[in-house]
N, C-alpha and C positions, 0 to 999 in steps of 0.2 A: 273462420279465417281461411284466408286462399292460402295453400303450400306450399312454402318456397322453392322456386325452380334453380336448377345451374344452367348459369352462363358462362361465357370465355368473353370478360372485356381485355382490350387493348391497354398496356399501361402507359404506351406513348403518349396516345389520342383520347383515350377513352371509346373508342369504338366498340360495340358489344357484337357478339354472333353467335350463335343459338351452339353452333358445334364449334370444337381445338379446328385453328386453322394454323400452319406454319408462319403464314405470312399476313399480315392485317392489311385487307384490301383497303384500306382507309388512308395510313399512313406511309406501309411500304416497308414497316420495318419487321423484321423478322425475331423471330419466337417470343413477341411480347402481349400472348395471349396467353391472360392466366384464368382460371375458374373462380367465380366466385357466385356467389349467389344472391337473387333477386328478392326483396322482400316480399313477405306477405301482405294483401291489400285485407284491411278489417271491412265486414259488411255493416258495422257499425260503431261508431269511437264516439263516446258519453263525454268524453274531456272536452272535444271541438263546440263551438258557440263563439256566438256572431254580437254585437252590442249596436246601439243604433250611432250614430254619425254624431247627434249632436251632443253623446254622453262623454265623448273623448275629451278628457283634461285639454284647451289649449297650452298650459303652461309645461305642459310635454314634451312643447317644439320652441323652445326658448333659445336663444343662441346664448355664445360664450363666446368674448372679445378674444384673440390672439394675441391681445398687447401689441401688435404689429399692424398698422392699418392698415398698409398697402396690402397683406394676404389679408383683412376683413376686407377691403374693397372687392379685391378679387370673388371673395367667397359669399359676397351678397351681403356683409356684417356682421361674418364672425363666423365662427364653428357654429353647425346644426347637431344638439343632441340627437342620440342615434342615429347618425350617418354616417357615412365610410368615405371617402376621398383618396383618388387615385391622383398620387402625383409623378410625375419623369420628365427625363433631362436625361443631358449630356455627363458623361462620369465628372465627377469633380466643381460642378459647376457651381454647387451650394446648396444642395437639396437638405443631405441632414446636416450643413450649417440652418439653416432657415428654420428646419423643423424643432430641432435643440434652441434655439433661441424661444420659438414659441413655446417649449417646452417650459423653458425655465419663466418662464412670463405669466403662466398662468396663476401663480401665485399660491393665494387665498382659495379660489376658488375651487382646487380640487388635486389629484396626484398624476404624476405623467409618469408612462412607463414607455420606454425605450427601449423598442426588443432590437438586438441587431444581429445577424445573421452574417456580416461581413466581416465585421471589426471588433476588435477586442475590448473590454472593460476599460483597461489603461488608455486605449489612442482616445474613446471617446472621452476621459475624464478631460488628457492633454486640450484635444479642441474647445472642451467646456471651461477650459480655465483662460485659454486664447482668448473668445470669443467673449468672456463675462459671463456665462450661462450658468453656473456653477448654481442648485437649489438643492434643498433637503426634500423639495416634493417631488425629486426626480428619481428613479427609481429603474435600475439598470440591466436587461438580461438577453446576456448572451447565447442562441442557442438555433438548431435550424428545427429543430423537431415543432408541428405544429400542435400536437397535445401538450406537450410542456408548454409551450407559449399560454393556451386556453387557462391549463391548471394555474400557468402564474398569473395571468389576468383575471382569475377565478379569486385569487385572493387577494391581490393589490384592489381589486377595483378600481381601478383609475380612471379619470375622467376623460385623457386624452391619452392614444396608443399609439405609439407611432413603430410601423413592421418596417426595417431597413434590412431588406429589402424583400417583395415576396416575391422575387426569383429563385431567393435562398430555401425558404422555407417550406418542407416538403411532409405529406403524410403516407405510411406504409400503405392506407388503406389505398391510394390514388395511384401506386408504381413505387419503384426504388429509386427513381431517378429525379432528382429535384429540376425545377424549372420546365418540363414538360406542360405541354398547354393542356393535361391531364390534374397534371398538379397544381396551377396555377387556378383554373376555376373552381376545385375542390376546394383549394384553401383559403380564398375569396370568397367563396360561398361562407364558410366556417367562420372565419372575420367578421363578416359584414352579420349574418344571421346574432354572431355574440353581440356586435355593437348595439345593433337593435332590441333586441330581448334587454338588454344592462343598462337601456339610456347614456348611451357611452358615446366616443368619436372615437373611430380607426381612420389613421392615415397610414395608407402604406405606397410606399414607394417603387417606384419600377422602373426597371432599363429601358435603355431606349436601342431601336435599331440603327443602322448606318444611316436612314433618311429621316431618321427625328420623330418616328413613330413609335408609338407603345409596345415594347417587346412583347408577344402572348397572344393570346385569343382576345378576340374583339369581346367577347361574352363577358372577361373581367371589366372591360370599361361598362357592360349594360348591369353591372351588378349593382357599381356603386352610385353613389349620389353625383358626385362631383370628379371629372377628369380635367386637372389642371397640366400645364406642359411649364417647364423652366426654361427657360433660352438664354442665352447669349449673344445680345447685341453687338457690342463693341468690345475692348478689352478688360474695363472691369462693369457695364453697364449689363445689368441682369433685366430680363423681360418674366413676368409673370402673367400666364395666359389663359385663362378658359375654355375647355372645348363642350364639355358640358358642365350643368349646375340646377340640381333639379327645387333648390330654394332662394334663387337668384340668377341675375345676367349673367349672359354666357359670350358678352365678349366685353369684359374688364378687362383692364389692364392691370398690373402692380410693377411700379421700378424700382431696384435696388442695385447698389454700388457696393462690390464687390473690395473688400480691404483687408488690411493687415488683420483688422479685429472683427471679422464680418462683416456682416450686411447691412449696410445702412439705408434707408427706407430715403426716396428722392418724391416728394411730395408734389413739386412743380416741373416735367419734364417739357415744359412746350415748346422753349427752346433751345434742348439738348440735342436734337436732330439737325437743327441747322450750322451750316457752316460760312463762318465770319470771313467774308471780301474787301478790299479794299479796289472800286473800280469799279466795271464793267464786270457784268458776270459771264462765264464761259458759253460757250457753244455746247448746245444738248444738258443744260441746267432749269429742270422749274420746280417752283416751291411749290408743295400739294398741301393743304389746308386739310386733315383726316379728323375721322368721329371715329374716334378708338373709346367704347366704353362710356362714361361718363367723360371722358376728358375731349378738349380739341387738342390738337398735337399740328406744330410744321415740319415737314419734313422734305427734305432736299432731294430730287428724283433726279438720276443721273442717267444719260443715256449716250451710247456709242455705237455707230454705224462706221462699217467697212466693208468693202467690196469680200464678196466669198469668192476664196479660191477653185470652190467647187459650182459654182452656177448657183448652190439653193439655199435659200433662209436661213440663218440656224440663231435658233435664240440661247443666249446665256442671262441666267435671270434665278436668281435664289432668292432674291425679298420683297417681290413681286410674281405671283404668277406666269410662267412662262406663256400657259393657251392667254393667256389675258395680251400678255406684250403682242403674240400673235395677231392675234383677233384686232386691238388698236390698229396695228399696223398694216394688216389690210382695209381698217376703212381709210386710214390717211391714202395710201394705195390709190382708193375708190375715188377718194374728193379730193386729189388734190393732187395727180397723174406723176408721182415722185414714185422712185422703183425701191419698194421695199424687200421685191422677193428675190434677188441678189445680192442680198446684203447679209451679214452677220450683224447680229443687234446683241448687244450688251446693256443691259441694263443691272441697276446700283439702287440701292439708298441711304444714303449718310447715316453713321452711325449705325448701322446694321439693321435697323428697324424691319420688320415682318408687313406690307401695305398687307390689305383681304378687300378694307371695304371700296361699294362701284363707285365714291367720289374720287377716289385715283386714275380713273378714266381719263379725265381731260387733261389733267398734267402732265401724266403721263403721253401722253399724243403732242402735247406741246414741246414735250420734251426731244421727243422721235423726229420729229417737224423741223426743229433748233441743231439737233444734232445732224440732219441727214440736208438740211442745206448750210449748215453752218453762222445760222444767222443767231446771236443770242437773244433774248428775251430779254424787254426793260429791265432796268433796275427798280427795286418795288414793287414787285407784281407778285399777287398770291394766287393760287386757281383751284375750282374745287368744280366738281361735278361730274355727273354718268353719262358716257357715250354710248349712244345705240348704234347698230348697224348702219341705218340712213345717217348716220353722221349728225345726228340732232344730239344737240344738250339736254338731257335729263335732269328736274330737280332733286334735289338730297335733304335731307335732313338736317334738320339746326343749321342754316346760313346763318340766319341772324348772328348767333354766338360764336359761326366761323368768324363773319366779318370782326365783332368786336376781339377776340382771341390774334388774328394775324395785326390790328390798326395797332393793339397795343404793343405787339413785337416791334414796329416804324415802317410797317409797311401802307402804303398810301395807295395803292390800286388792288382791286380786288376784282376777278372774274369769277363771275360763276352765273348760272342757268337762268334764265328770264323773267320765271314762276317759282310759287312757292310749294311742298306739297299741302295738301286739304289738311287743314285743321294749327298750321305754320302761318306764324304776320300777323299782319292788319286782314282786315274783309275786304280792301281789294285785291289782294293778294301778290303783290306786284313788287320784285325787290328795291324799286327805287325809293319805296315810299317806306318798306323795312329797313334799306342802310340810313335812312336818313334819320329815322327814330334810331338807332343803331348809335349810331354818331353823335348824338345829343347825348343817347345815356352814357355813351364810355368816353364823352370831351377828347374822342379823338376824330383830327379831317382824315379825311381817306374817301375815296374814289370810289364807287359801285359801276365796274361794265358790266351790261347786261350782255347776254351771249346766247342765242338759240340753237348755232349750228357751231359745225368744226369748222366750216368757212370762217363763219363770224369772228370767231373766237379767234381764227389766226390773223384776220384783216385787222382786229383791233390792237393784236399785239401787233404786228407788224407795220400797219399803216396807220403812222399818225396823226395824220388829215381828220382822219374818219374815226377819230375817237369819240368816244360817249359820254 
C-alpha cells in the first residue's frame, strides 16, 4: 500500500496544495488551510468485483407512489428506490409542507424520517397537526451534525428521508463552517452514497439564491438523481418543476394551491392561466397554446411598449426569457419596418406562469405587434408556434391535441404552422386535414389558419378579407 502523504486542503472550497499557504488561491479566503491527509491507494483490494448487467434484480428499481400525484407526475411515477432528489424554492413557499404531507402518505409501505436542521420538534408536530400529516410511521430528528444523522438513519431504516435542509447540515471532516460549498458536496456525497447502498430515497432540500437558483456548487445538482425547483405562480398557485430527472421527463409540470391546510394538488390547470373578458380584448393580449409536460396549458401573454427615455431597448421580462422577447422583436423589426429598438418592452404572463418552450414564439410576436401598433387581436384566437430568424413559422409538437385542448376552452380560431413535424398526423401531413380529424373527435367547430410566415400570421389576424 502507497503512504499516506500531508496535504493543506481549503475548508471553504475544498482546494488542496501540497504546502500551508495563508491564503487559498482558490477561494480568497484566508487561514482556512488545514493539514490533513491523503489516503493510501491499495495495489490490490480482494473485496472489489464486477457482476454481469443482466444478473441485476430488476425489481431493485421499483418506484414507491408519494400518495401525491402531481409530485409522481413530476417525478416520472413516484420515488425511485435508491435515489436522492434535490429539491428548492423560495423560503416559505411549501417545500417541507409538501415533503411532510408525502411523508405522512406513505403509509404501509415503509417509515419516513424527517431530519430538520432548522426547526424544532414542536413547530414541526404544530404544522403536522395543521396540515393532517400527523403518522406513527414518522419519525423525527433534530440535529445539524451529519454523523448523527447517518447513525440515526442507520437505525430507523426508513424508506423515505427527508434532510431539511442541507445547508444546515455540516461534517467536522469538510471545515467548521456549515453551508460552505465544501460541506455541501461532502455531505451529498454521504447522502446520496447511503441512499444507494440501503435502497432508500433521500430528499433533501435546498436554498435558493436571490435569482431562484440552487444555493451551492453545481456538483450537488450532478450528484443526485433528480433536481426539482418549487415556484410561485400567483398568490396561492404553486408550480412544481423539473430541471433534471435521470428516471423520467424533465419537463413535468405539478400544480398545487397553496391553503389554510396545505397543499391541494389542482389536477386540471388549462384554464387557470387565462383571464375572463367581457368584449373586445386589449391591445398587446395573445393567448399562447403551450406543451408544458404531458399537459397542454393557455396561457395569456401580455405585452407593453413605450417610447425609452433613453434612445435604447430595454426589456423587462421574468416569465418569459428576456434574449427570447429580444431576439422576437428584432425579427418583427426586420418584417415588418415597426421600431422596436426605442422602445421599452414589458412583457407578462397571467398568472405568473414560467413560458421556456419555442411554441411561445409566435404569440409572443403577436403580442409585441398588437401592443406596439395598438391594434387588438380577434376575439377567439389561440396561436402556437416557433419563429425562426427569417420570420418563417416553425412546426411544434402535438398541434393536433393543441387544437382540441384550446376548441374545448370556446375558442374557435386557431393559428399555428402549416406542417406537421415527421412522425405527427395523417401521411399527408398537412394541418387542414389534422384539425378536421381533430374536430370530429373532440365535437368541437373551430377554425384551423394555416400560417407559414410572421407576415402571414399577421395579415390573417389582421385582414379579414384574406382569411383562411
Amino acid at each position: 500500500m502507497k503512504k499516506p502523504s500531508i496535504i493543506f486542503r481549503c475548508s471553504a472550497c475544498g482546494h488542496e496544495e501540497p504546502k500551508w499557504l495563508g491564503r487559498c488561491p482558490e477561494c480568497g479566503q484566508w487561514n482556512t488551510m488545514l493539514e490533513a491527509k491523503t489516503a493510501g491507494r491499495f495495489e490490490k483490494d480482494s473485496s472489489a468485483f464486477s457482476l454481469p448487467l443482466e444478473s441485476v434484480d430488476p425489481a431493485l428499481g421499483t418506484r414507491v407512489s408519494s400518495g401525491i400525484s402531481e409530485l409522481d407526475r413530476v417525478l416520472g411515477g413516484g420515488f425511485m428506490r435508491g435515489s436522492a432528489i434535490l429539491i428548492g424554492g423560495e423560503p416559505g413557499i411549501g417545500k417541507s409542507t409538501l415533503l411532510l404531507e408525502a411523508s405522512a402518505k406513505l403509509g404501509a409501505k415503509g417509515k419516513a424520517l424527517y431530519i430538520s436542521g432548522e426547526e424544532s420538534a414542536a413547530q414541526i408536530r404544530l404544522r403536522a397537526e395543521r396540515i393532517g400529516a400527523l403518522s406513527k410511521q414518522i419519525e423525527i430528528f433534530c440535529g445539524n451534525d451529519l454523523h448523527a444523522c447517518l447513525s440515526v438513519m442507520d437505525s430507523v431504516h426508513p424508506l423515505l428521508t427527508v434532510v431539511d435542509s442541507i445547508q444546515t447540515i455540516h461534517s467536522p471532516e469538510a471545515g467548521a463552517v456549515p453551508g460552505t460549498p465544501n460541506q455541501i458536496k461532502f455531505c451529498t456525497q454521504e447522502l446520496v452514497e447511503w441512499a444507494k447502498s440501503h435502497d432508500s430515497i433521500v430528499v433533501l432540500v435546498a436554498h435558493v439564491t436571490k435569482d431562484g437558483m440552487i444555493a451551492g456548487p453545481k456538483a450537488a445538482e450532478h450528484l443526485v438523481d433528480a433536481v426539482i425547483s418549487f415556484e410561485q405562480a400567483e398568490n396561492a398557485l404553486r408550480v412544481l418543476r423539473t430541471s433534471k430527472n435521470r428516471f423520467g421527463s424533465s419537463d413535468e409540470l405539478g400544480f398545487f394551491l397553496m391553503g389554510e391546510r396545505g397543499l391541494a394538488e389542482l389536477p386540471d390547470p388549462s384554464g387557470i392561466f387565462m383571464v375572463r373578458r367581457e368584449g373586445q380584448l386589449p391591445a398587446g393580449i395573445a393567448v399562447a397554446i403551450v406543451h408544458e409536460g404531458s399537459r397542454i396549458l393557455l396561457a395569456e401573454v401580455q405585452a407593453l411598449t413605450i417610447p425609452s427615455k433613453s434612445g435604447i431597448m430595454r426589456v423587462y421580462s421574468d416569465r418569459i426569457d428576456p434574449l427570447r422577447v429580444s431576439r422576437i422583436a428584432a425579427v418583427l423589426e426586420k418584417q415588418t419596418r415597426l421600431d422596436f429598438s426605442s422602445q421599452e418592452i414589458y412583457v407578462n404572463v397571467a398568472g405568473g406562469l414560467r413560458l421556456t418552450e419555442p411554441a411561445v414564439d409566435l404569440p409572443l410576436a403577436c403580442a409585441l405587434y398588437s401592443a406596439r401598433t395598438g391594434q387588438a387581436l380577434p376575439l377567439g384566437s389561440a396561436i402556437a408556434g416557433e419563429l425562426s430568424l427569417a420570420g418563417e413559422v416553425r412546426p411544434v409538437r402535438s398541434m393536433d391535441r393543441r387544437a382540441k385542448a384550446a376548441s374545448q376552452l370556446g375558442f374557435e380560431r386557431i393559428i399555428g404552422p402549416g406542417v406537421l413535424l415527421p412522425g405527427e398526423g395523417l401521411s399527408k401531413g398537412t394541418l387542414s386535414d389534422q384539425a378536421a380529424r381533430a374536430a370530429q373527435h373532440a365535437s368541437q367547430s373551430f377554425r384551423w389558419t394555416r400560417a407559414s410566415s410572421l407576415k402571414d400570421t399577421l395579415r390573417l389576424l389582421w385582414n379579414q378579407e384574406n382569411r383562411t
